[in-house]
N, C-alpha and C positions, 0 to 999 in steps of 0.2 A: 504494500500500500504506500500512497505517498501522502502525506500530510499536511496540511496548513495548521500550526498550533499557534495561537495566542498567548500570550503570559506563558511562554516558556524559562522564563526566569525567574519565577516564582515556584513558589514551596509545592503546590502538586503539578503543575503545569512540567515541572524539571521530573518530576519522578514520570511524570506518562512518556513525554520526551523519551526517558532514558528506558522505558518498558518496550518501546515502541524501535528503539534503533536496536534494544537486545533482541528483540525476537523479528530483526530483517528488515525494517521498511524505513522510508526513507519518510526523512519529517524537512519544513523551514519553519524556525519560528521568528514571532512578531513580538516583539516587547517593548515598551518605553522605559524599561529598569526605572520607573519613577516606583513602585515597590520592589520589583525583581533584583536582583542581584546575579551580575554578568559572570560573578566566580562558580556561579553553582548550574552555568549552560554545557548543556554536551561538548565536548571537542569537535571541531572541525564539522558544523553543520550550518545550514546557511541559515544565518540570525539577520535579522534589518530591526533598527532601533527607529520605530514608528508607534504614532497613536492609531488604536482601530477605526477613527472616525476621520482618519487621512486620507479619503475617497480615492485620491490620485494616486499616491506611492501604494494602497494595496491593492487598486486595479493591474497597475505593473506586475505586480509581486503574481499575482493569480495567474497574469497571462505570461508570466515567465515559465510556468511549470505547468503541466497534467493535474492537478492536484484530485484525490478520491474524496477526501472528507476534509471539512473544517473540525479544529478540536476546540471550543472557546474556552479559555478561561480566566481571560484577562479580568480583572473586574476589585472593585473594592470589599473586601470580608470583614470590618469592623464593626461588631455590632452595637457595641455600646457608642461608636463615633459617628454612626448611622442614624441615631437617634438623638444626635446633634446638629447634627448636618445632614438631613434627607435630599436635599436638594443637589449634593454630591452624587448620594449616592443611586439617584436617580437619571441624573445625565450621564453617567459613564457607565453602570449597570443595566441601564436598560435604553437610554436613548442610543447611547455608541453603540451598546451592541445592534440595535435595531440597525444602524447605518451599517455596521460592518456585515448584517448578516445579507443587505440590501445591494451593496455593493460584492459579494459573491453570486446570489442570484443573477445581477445583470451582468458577470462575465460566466455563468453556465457552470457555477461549485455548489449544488443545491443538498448536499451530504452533510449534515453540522449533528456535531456531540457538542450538548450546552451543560456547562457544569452550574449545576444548582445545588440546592441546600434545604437540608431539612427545615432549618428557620421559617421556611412558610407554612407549615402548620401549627405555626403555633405552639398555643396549650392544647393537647389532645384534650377530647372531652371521656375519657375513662382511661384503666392501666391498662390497654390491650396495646401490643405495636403498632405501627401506623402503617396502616395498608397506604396505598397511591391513589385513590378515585376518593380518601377523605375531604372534606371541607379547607378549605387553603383559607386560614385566617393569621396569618404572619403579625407579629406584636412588636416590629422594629422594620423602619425604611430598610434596614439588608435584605428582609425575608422578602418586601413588599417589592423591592426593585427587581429583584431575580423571580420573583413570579410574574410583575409583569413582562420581563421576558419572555419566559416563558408562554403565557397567556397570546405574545405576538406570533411564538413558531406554532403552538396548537391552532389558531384561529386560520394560519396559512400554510395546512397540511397538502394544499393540492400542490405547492408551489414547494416545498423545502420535504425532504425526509429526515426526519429529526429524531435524535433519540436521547432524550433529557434524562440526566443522574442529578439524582439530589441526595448530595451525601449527608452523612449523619457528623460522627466530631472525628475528623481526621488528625491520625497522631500518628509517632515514631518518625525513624528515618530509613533511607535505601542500607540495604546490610553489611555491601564496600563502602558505607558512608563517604558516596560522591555526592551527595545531594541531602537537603534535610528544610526545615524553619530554620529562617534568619529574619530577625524582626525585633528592630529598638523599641517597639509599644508591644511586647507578647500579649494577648489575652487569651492564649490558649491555657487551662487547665494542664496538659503533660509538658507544655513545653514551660513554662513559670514552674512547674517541680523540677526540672530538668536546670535552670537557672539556678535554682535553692538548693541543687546536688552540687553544682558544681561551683559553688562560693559567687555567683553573681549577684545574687537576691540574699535576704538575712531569713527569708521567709513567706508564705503565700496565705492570701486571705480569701478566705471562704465566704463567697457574697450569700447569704443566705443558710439558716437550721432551721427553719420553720418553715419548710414544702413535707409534704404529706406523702414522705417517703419513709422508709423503714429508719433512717439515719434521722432525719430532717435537712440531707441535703440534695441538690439536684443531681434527677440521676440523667446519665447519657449514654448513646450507645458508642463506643470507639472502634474505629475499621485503620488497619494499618496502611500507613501511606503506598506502600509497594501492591499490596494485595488490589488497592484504587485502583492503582493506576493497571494490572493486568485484567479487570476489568475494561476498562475502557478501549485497550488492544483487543478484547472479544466482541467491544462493544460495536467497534467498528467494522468486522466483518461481521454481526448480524446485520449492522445498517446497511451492507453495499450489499450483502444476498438477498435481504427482503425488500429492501427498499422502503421500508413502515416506519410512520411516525410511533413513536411509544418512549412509555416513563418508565423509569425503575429507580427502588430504592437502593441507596447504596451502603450495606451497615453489616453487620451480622447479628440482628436481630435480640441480641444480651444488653441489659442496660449494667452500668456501674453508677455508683455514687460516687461524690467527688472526694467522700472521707475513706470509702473502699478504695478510691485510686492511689490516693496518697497512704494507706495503710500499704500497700503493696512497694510503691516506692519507699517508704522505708523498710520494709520489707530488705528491697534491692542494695538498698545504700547504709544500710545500717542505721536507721534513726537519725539521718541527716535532716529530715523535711521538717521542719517548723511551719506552724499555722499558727492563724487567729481567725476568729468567725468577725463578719462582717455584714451590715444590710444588703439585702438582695438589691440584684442591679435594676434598672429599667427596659423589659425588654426581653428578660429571661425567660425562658422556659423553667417548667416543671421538670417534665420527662420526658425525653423523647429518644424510642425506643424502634426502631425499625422491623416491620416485618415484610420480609426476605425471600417468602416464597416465589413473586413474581420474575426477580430479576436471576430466582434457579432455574425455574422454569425456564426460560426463554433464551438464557446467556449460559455457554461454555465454561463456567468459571469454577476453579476451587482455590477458598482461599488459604496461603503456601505460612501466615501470621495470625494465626484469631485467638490469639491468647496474650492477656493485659502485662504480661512481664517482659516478653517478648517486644512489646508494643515500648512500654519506657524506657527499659534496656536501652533498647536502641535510638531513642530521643536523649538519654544522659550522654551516651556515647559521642551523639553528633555534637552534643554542648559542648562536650571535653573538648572537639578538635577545632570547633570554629572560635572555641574561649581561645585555645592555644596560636591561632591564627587570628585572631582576632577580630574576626569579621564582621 
């Protein structure tokens, strides 16, 4: 296959990238490194430092190659900064994308994987997993801008084949740790313990003990960044055999708490992880817990990390070397 990937110098964007040139196909990515970061790009693969809503230079770029699929992923993921700024994260999440996805159509790349997010359901309304044909009630501009994306490739299925992932909380790093999270504002839960392992933070705060969870803290479901990303190489050849619009969740279906996550990295690290409980954020979820059967059903996939040790392990690991490099 040959690729067109966006935000490939970003935290999943660089692991699909690098899933995608291990297992034979040929990728170019797009990035504006205005989050990416150019140390963590494949070698020797054709990168153009542009924004997606640069009509011209990605007309060029399309009609430089054959390309089979669009991979998108460029996009802003902050959610609590999304609820400061909507208007952010409304024109580059979902207007750019509409131009970038507009500007493939009229050069004939009608193939697009659109990386979305669980954030648009919301608060589930009971503890079951979230199936995909739920109610999309997103409670933060992040959830709200990637759904209405989304809402633009479903309503123009006759015109785009689309095959929309909306992943759950991605964590860990690639296992040669060539790639991993690099990010001066973390708000990821494993990668803030992954800081506190490694002497970068003194300790991590827990927004929220009063969600109506077995702990009292929010639970999540974690899918390991590598395992993502060999989904979305399966996902791509079901899109070019079928040719069908369709959604899939992306998770393994297990929820953790955020005091089970951190029990387990000290677990790992010996009692290194310090906390303090904190007021819940704006914007949070409860629970959200993925259910998984459709995307077995339909997608080639086993996933190679679905176990939470495994998962931080390898997010301390990638601390240690970009603390050591300083990145």
């Amino acid at each position: 296959m040959n690729i067109l990937l966006t935000g490939g110098a970003g935290y999943i964007g660089s692991h699909v990238a690098l899933s995608l040139l291990d297992s034979g196909n040929d990728i170019t990515i797009i990035d504006n490194l205005i989050t990416g970061n150019k140390e963590i790009l494949p070698k020797n693969i054709n990168f153009y430092n542009c924004n997606i809503n640069n009509k011209k230079k990605i007309k060029e770029i399309i009609q430089s190659s054959q390309f089979d699929i669009l991979m998108h992923f460029a996009g802003y993921i902050k959610v609590e900064e999304s609820v400061y700024q909507p208007e952010k994260y409304f024109e580059n999440n979902t207007k750019n994308a509409i131009s970038l996805f507009e500007t493939c159509l009229e050069n004939n790349l009608n193939n697009i994987i659109f990386s979305s997010t669980a954030a648009i359901y919301g608060n589930p309304k009971n503890n079951n997993p979230i199936t995909e044909n739920v109610i999309l009630e997103p409670l933060n501009p992040y959830g709200e801008s990637k759904m209405r994306t989304e809402k633009y490739l479903l309503a123009n299925n006759d015109k785009f084949n689309s095959i929309i992932l909306r992943y759950f909380n991605v964590a860990g790093a690639d296992s040669q740790l060539r790639t991993g999270l690099i990010s001066d504002e973390a708000t990821h839960l494993i990668k803030i313990i992954s800081e506190v392992a490694v002497g970068k933070r003194s300790k991590i705060l827990i927004y929220g003990n009063d969600y109506q969870t077995l702990d009292g803290t929010a639970l999540r479901d974690y899918i390991h960044v590598s395992d993502l990303a060999d989904i979305h190489v399966e996902a791509a050849k079901y899109l070019l055999k079928n040719k069908q619009t369709n959604v899939f969740n992306c998770g393994y279906g297990k929820g953790y708490s955020v005091l089970e996550v951190i029990n387990e990295a000290n677990n790992i690290t010996g009692n290194k992880i310090k906390f303090e409980f904190s007021k819940r954020r704006r914007g949070d979820a409860e629970k959200l817990v993925a259910d998984v059967n459709k995307i077995n059903k339909y997608i080639k996939w086993q996933p190679r990390y679905n176990n939470l040790k495994k998962i931080i392990e390898s997010s301390i690991n990638w601390e240690k070397k970009i603390n050591e490099k300083n990145l």
